[in-house]
N, C-alpha and C positions, 0 to 999 in steps of 0.2 A: 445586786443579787439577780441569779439569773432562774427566770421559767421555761419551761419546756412546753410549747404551746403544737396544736395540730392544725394547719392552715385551713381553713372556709374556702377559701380564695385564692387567685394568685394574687399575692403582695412582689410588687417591683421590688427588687435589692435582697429581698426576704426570701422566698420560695415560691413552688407552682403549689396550689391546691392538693391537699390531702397527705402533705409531707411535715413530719414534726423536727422543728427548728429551739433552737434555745436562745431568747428574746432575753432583754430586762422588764424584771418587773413592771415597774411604773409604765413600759413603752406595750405591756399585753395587757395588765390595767386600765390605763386611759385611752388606749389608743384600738387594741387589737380588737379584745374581745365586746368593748361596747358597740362595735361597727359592725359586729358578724364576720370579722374575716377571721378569727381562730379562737380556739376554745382551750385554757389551759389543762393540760394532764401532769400524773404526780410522773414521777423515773417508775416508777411499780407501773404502772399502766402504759408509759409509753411503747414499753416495748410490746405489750399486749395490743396496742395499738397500732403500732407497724406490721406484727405481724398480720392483723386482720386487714391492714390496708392491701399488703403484698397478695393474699388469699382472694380480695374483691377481684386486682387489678386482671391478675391469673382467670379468673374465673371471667372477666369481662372477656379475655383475649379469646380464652377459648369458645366463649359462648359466639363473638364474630368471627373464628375460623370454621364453625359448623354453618352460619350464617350466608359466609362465601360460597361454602362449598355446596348449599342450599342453592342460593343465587344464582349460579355458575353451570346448575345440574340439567336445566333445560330454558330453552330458550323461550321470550315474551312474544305472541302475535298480537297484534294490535291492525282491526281494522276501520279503515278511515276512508271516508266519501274521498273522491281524488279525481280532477281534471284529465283530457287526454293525455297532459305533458306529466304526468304524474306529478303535479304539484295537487297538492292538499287542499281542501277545502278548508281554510281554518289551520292548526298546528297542534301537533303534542308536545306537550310539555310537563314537567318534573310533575307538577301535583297527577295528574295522568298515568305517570308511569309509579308512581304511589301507590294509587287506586289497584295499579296492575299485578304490583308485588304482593299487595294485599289479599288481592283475588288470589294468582297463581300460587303463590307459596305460601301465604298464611305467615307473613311476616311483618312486622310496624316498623318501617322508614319511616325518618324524618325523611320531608319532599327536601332540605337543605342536606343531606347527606350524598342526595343526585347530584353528579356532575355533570349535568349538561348545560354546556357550552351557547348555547342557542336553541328556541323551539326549532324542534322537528317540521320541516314544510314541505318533505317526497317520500313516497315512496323508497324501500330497499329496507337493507339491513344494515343494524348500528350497533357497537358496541359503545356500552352506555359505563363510566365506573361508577360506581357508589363506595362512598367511603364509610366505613363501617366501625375502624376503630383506629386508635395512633400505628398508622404504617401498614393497614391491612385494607385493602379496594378490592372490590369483588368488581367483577368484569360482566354488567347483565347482556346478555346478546340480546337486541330489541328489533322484533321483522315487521314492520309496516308492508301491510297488505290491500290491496282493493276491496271496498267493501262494493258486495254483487249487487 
């Protein structure tokens, strides 16, 4: 006999996280739902349940294409003690420019949604991506300046 379960997790073979699949019994019984990776629902609610998954995922997208467009609307200064050669005292890095999105736009990055490649160690300008949701990088323009 077969249940209709909602995944916790991604289960290998099964599904990604937040998708309702139709298991056997015994395998969402013993296996699924004592481990936390999914929770069974009756046919009457599943559907209620996708709908409200599709409604989250919608609302996640657009709350990161306002995020971007946030992001993207003016550019980061950042200043930094710096040698004659314009090398850095020291380096910026992702938790730094965290701090900075914080500051400037009033927004909560995870420092892991920064993709920066290597700390920052010169002066100039950089274009920084920050990944913000499945398939949507907002592009932060980041200007290291001489502090006077």
């Amino acid at each position: 006999m077969k249940v209709k379960v909602i995944l916790q997790k991604n289960v290998k073979g099964l599904g990604n996280a937040r998708s309702v699949v139709s298991v056997s019994r015994g395998y969402a019984l013993n296996y699924l739902v004592p481990k936390g990776l999914a929770k069974i629902v009756s046919d009457d609610s599943a559907e209620k349940v996708i709908s409200k998954l599709k409604n989250e995922e919608e609302a996640k997208e657009k709350r990161a294409l306002e995020e971007k467009s946030i992001l993207e609307s003016r550019p980061i200064v950042v200043k930094a003690k710096a040698g004659e050669s314009n090398k850095l005292f020291g380096s910026i890095t992702s938790s730094e420019i965290q701090e900075k999105i914080k500051h400037y736009f009033d927004l909560q990055i995870d420092k892991k949604q920064i993709r920066l490649e290597k700390p920052i160690k010169k002066l100039g300008e950089y274009v920084i991506p920050v990944k913000l949701y499945k398939g949507i990088n907002a592009n932060v323009k980041l200007i290291v300046q001489k502090e006077a």
